[in-house]
C-alpha positions as CSV (number, residue, x, y, z in Angstrom):
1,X,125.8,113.6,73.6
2,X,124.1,111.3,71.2
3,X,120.7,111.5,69.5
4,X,118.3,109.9,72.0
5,X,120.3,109.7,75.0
6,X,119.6,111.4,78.1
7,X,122.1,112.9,80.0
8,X,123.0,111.3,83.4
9,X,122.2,114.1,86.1
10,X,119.0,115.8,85.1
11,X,118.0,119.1,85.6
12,X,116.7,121.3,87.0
13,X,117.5,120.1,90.4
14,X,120.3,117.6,89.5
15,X,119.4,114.4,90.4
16,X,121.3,111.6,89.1
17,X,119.1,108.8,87.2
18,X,119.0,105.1,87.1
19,X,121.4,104.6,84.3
20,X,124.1,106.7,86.5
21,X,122.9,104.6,89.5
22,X,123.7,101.3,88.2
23,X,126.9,102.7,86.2
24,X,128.1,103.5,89.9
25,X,126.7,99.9,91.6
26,X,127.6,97.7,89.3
27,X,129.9,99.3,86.3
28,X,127.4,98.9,83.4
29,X,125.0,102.0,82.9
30,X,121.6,99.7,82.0
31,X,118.9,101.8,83.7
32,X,116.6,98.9,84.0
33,X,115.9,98.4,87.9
34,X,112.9,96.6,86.8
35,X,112.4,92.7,87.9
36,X,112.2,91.8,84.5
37,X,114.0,92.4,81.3
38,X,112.7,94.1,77.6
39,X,111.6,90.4,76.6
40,X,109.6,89.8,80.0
41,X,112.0,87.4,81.4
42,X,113.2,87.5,85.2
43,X,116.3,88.2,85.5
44,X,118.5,89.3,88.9
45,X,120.9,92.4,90.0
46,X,123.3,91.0,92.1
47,X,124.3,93.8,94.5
48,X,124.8,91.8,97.7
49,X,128.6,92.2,97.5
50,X,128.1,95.8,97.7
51,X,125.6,95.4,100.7
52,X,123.6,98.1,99.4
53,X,120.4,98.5,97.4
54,X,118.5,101.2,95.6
55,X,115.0,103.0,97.2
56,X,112.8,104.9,94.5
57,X,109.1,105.7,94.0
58,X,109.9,104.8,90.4
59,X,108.3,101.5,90.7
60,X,105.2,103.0,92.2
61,X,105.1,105.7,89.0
62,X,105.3,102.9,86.7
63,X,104.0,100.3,88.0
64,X,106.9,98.0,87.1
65,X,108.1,95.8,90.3
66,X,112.0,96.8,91.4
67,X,114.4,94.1,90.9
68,X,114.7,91.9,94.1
69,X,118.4,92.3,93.8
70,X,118.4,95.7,94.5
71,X,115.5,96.1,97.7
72,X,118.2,95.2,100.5
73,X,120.6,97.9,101.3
């Protein structure tokens, strides 16, 4: 693994991150479930084809809103 990376599954209890996550929905591994992207801008995750969406208390931790893309599984 690379300098600064983290892996994907994190220990000690093995939970997947958000960079896994989105690797899985949508086949690029950007861990940004945030609405908006590193310059501020909105942007959208389009995950209706899949018909499912992404719950975390990540958002609450941070205080960074979820992507609207991503709150209707």
């Amino acid at each position: 693994m690379g300098q600064g990376q983290s892996p994907m599954i994190e220990k000690p209890h093995y939970i997947c991150n958000t960079d896994l996550l989105m690797l899985l929905m949508t086949g690029k591994a950007n861990g940004n479930v945030g609405a908006y992207d590193s310059s501020g801008n909105s942007y959208l995750i389009d995950t209706s084809y899949l018909k499912i969406g992404l719950l975390s208390t990540h958002s609450l931790e941070a205080k960074i809103p979820i992507n609207d893309g991503l709150l209707s599984p």
